[in-house]
N, CA, C and O atoms as a CHARMM CRD file, in Angstrom:
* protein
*
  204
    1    1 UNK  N     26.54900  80.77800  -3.94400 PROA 1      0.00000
    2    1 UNK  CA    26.27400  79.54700  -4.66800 PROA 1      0.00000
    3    1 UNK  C     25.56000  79.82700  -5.98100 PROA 1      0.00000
    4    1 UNK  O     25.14700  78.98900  -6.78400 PROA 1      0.00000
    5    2 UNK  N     25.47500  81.36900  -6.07300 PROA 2      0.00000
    6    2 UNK  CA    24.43600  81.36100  -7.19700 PROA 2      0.00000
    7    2 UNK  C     25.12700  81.25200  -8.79700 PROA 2      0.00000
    8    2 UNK  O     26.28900  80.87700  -8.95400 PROA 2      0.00000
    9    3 UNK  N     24.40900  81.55800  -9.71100 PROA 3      0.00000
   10    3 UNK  CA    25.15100  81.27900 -11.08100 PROA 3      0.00000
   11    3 UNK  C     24.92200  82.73200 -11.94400 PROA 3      0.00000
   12    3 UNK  O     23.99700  83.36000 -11.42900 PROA 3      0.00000
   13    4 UNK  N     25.32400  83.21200 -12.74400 PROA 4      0.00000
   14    4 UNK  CA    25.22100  84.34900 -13.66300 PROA 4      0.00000
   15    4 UNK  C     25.49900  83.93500 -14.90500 PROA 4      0.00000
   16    4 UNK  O     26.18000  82.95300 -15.20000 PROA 4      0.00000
   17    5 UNK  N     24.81500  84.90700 -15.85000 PROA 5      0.00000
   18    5 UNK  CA    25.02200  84.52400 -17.13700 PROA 5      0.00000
   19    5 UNK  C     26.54100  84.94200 -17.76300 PROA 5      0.00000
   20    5 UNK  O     26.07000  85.77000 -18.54200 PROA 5      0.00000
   21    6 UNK  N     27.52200  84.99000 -17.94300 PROA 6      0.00000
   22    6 UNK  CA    28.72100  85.50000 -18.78700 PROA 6      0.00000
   23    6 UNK  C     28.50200  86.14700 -20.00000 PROA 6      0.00000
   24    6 UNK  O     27.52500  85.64900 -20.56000 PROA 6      0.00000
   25    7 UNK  N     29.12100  87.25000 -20.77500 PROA 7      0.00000
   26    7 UNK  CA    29.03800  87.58500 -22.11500 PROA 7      0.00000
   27    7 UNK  C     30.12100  87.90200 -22.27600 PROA 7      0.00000
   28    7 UNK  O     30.42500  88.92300 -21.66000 PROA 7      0.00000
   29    8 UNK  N     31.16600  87.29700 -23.07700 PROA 8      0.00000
   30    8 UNK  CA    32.14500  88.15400 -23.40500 PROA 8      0.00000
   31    8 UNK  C     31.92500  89.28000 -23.80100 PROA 8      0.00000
   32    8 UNK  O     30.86400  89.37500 -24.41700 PROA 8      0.00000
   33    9 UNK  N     32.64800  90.41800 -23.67400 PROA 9      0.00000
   34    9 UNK  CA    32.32800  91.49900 -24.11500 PROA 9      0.00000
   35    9 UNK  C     32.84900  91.55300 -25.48200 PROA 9      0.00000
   36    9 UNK  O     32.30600  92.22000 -26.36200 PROA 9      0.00000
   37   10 UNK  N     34.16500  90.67500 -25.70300 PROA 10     0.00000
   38   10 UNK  CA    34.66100  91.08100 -27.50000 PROA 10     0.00000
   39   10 UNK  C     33.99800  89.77800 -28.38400 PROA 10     0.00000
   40   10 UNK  O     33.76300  90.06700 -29.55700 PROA 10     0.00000
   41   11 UNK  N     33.73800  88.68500 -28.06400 PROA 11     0.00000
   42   11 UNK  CA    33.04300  87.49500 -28.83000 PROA 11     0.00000
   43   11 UNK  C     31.85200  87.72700 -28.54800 PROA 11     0.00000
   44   11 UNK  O     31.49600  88.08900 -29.66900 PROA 11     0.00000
   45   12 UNK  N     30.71300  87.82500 -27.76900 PROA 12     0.00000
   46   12 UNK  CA    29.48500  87.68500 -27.43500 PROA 12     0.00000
   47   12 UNK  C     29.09000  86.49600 -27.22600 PROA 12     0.00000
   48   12 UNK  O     27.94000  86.16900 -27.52000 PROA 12     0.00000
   49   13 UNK  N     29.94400  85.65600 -26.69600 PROA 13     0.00000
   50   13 UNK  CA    29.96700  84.19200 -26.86600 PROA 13     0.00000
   51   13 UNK  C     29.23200  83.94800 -25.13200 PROA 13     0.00000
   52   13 UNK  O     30.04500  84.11100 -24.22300 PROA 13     0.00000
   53   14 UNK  N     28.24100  83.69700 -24.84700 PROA 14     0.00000
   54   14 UNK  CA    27.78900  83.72300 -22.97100 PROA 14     0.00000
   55   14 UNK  C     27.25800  82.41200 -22.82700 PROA 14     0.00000
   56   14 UNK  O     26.60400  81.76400 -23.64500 PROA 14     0.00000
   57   15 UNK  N     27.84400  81.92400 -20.99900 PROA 15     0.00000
   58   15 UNK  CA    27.79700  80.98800 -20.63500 PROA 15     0.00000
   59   15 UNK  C     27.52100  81.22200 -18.99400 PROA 15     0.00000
   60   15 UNK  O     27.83900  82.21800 -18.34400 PROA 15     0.00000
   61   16 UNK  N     26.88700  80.10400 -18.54900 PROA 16     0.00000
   62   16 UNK  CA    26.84300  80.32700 -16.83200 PROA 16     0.00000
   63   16 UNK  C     28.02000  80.53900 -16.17800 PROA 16     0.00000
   64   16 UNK  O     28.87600  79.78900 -16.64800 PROA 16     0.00000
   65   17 UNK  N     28.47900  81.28000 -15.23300 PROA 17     0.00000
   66   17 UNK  CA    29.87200  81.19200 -14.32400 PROA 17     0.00000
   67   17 UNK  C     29.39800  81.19200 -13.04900 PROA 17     0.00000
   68   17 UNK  O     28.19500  80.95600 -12.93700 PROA 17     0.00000
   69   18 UNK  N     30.02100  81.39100 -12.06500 PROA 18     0.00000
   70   18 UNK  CA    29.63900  81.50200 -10.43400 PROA 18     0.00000
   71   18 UNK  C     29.77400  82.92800 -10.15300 PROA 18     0.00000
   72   18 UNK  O     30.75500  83.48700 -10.64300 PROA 18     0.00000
   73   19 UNK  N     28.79500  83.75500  -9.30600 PROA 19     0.00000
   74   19 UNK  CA    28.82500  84.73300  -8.48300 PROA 19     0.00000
   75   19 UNK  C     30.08500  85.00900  -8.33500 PROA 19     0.00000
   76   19 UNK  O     30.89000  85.72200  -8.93500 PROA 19     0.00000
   77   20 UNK  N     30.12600  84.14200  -7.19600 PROA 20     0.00000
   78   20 UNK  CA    31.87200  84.65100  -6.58100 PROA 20     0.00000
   79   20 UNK  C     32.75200  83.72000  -7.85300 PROA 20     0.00000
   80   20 UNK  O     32.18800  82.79800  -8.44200 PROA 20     0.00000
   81   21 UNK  N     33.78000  84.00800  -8.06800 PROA 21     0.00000
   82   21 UNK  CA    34.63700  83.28700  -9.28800 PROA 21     0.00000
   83   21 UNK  C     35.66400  84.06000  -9.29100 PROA 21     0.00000
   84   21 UNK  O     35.32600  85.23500  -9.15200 PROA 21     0.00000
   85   22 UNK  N     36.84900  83.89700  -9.39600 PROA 22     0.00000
   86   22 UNK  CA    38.11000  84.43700 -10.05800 PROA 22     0.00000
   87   22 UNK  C     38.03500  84.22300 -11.74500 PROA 22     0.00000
   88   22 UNK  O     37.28800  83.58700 -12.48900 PROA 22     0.00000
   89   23 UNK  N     39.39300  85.23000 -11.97000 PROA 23     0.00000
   90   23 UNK  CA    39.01400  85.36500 -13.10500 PROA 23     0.00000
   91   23 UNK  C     39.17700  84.03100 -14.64100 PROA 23     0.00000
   92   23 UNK  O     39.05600  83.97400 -15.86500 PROA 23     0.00000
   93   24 UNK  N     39.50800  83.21200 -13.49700 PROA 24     0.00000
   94   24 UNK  CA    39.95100  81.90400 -14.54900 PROA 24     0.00000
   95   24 UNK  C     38.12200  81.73200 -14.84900 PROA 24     0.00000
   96   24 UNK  O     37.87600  81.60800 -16.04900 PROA 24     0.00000
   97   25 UNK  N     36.96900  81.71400 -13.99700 PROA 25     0.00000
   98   25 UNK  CA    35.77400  81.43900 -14.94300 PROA 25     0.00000
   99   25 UNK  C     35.40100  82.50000 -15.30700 PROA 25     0.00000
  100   25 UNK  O     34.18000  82.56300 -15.15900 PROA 25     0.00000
  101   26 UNK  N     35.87500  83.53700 -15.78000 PROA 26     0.00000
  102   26 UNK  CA    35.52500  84.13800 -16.29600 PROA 26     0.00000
  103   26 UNK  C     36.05100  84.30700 -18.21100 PROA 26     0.00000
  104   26 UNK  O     35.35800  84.70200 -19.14800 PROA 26     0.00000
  105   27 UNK  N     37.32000  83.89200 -18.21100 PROA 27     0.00000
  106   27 UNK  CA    37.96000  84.00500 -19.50400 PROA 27     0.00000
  107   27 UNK  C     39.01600  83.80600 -19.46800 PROA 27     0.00000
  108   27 UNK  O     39.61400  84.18600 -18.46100 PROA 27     0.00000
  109   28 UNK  N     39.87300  83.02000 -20.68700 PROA 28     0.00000
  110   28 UNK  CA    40.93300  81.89800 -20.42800 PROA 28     0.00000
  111   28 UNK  C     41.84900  82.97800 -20.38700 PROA 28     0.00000
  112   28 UNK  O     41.53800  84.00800 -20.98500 PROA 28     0.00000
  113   29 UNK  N     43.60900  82.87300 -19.40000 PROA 29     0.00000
  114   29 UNK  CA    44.61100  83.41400 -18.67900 PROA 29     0.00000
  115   29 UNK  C     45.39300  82.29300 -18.72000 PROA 29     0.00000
  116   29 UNK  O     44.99600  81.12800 -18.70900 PROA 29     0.00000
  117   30 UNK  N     46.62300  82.72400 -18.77200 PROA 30     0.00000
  118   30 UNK  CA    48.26100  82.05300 -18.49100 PROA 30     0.00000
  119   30 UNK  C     48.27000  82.60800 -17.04200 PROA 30     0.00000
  120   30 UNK  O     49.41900  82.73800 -16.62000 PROA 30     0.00000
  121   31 UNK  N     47.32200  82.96300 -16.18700 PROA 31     0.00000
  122   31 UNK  CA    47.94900  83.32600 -14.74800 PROA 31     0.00000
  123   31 UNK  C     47.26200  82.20200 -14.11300 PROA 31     0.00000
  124   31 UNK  O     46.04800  82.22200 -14.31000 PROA 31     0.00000
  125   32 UNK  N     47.63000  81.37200 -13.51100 PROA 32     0.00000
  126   32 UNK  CA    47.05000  80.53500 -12.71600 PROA 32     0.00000
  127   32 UNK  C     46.55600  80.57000 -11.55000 PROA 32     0.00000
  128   32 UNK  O     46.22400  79.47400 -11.10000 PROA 32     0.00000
  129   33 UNK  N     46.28300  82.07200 -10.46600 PROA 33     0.00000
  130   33 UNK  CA    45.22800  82.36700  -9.95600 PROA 33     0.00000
  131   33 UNK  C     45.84600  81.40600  -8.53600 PROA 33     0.00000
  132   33 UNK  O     46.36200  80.28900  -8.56200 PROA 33     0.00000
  133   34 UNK  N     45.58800  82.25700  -7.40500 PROA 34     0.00000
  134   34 UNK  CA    46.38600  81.52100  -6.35600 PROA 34     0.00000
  135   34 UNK  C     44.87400  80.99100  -5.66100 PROA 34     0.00000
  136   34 UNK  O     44.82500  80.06900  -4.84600 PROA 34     0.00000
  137   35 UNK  N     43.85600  81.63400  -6.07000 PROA 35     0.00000
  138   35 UNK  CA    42.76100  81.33100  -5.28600 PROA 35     0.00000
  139   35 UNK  C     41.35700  80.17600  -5.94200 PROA 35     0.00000
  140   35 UNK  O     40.28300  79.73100  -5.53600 PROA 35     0.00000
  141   36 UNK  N     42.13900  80.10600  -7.05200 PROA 36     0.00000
  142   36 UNK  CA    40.79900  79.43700  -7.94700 PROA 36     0.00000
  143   36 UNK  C     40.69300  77.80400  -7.13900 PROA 36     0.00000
  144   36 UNK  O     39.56400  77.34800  -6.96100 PROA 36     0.00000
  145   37 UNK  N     41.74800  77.10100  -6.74300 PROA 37     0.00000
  146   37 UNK  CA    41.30400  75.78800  -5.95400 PROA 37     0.00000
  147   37 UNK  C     40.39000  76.10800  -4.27700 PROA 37     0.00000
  148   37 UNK  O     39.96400  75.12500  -3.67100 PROA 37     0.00000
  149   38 UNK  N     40.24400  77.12100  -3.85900 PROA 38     0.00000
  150   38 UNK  CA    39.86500  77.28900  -2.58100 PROA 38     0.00000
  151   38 UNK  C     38.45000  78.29500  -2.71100 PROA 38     0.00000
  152   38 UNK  O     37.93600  78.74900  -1.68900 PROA 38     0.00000
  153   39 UNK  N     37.80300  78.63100  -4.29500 PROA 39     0.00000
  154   39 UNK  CA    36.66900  79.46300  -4.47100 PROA 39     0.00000
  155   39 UNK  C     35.63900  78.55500  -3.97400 PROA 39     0.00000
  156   39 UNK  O     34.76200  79.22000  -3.42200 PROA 39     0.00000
  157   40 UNK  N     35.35200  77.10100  -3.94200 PROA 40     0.00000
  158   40 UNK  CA    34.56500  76.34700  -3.80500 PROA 40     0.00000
  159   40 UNK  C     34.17400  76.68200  -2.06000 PROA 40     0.00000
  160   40 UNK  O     33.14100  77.16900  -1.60100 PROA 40     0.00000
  161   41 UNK  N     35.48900  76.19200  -1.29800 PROA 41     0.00000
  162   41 UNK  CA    34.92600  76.86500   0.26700 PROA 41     0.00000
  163   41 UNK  C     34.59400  78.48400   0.68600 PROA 41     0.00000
  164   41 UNK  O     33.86500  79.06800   1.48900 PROA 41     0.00000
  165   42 UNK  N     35.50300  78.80800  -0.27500 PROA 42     0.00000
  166   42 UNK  CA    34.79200  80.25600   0.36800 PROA 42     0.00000
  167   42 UNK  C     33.72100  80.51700   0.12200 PROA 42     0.00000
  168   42 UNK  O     33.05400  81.28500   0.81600 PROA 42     0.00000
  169   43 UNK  N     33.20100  79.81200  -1.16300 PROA 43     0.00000
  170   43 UNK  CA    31.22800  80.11700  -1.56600 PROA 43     0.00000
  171   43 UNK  C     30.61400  79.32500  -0.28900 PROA 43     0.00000
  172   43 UNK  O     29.64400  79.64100   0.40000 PROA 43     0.00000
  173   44 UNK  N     31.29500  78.42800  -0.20500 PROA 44     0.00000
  174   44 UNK  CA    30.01100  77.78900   1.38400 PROA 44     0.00000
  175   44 UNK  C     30.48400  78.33500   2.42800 PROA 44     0.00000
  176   44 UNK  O     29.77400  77.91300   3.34200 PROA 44     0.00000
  177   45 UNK  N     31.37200  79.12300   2.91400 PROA 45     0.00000
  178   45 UNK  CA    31.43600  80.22300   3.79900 PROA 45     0.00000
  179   45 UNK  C     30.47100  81.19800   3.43300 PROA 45     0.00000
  180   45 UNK  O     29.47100  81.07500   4.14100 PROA 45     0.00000
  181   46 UNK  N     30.36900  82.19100   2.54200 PROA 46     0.00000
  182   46 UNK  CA    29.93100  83.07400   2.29500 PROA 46     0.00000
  183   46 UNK  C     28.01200  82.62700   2.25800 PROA 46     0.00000
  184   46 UNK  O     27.09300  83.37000   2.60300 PROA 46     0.00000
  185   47 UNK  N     27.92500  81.44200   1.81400 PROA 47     0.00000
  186   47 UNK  CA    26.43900  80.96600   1.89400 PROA 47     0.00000
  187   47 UNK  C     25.92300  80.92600   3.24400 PROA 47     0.00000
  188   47 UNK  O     25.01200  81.59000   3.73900 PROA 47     0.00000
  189   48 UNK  N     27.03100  79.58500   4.01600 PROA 48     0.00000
  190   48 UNK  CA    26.99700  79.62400   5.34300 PROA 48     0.00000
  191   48 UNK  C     26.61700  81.44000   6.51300 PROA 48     0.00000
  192   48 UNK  O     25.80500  81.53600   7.43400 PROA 48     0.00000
  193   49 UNK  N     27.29600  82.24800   6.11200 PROA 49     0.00000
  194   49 UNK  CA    27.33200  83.70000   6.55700 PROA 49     0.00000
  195   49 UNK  C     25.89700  84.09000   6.14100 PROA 49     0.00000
  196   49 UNK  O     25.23500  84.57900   7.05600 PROA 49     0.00000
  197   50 UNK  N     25.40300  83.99600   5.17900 PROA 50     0.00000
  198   50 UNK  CA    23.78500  84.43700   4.78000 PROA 50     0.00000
  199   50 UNK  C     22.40400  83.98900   4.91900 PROA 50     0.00000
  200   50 UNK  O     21.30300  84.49500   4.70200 PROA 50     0.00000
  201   51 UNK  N     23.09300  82.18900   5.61900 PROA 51     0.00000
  202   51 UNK  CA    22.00500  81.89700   5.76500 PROA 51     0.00000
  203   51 UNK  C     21.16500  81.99000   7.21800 PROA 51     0.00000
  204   51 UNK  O     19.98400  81.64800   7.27200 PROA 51     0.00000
C-alpha cells in the first residue's frame, strides 16, 4: 500500500507511484499491461499477507 517517489531517469521529472505497480505507473507505454486493472487487489493481498 505504500507510495515511492518516481524520477524519470531521462526528464528528471518525479512523482509518487505505488510500491507494487506495473509499468503503466511508472511511464507512459502503447502496451496495455494485462495486470494493471487487478494491481489494486493484489496490494491488499500482499498487505493482507504482512499484516
Amino acid at each position: 500500500m505504500g507510495k515511492v517517489v518516481y524520477v524519470n531517469p531521462v526528464s528528471g521529472v518525479s512523482r509518487p507511484a505505488p510500491v507494487i505497480g506495473g509499468h503503466r505507473h511508472w511511464a507512459s507505454t502503447d502496451c496495455p499491461g494485462t495486470l494493471y486493472t487487478a494491481m489494486p487487489s493484489i496490494r491488499d493481498e500482499v498487505a493482507a499477507l504482512l499484516a
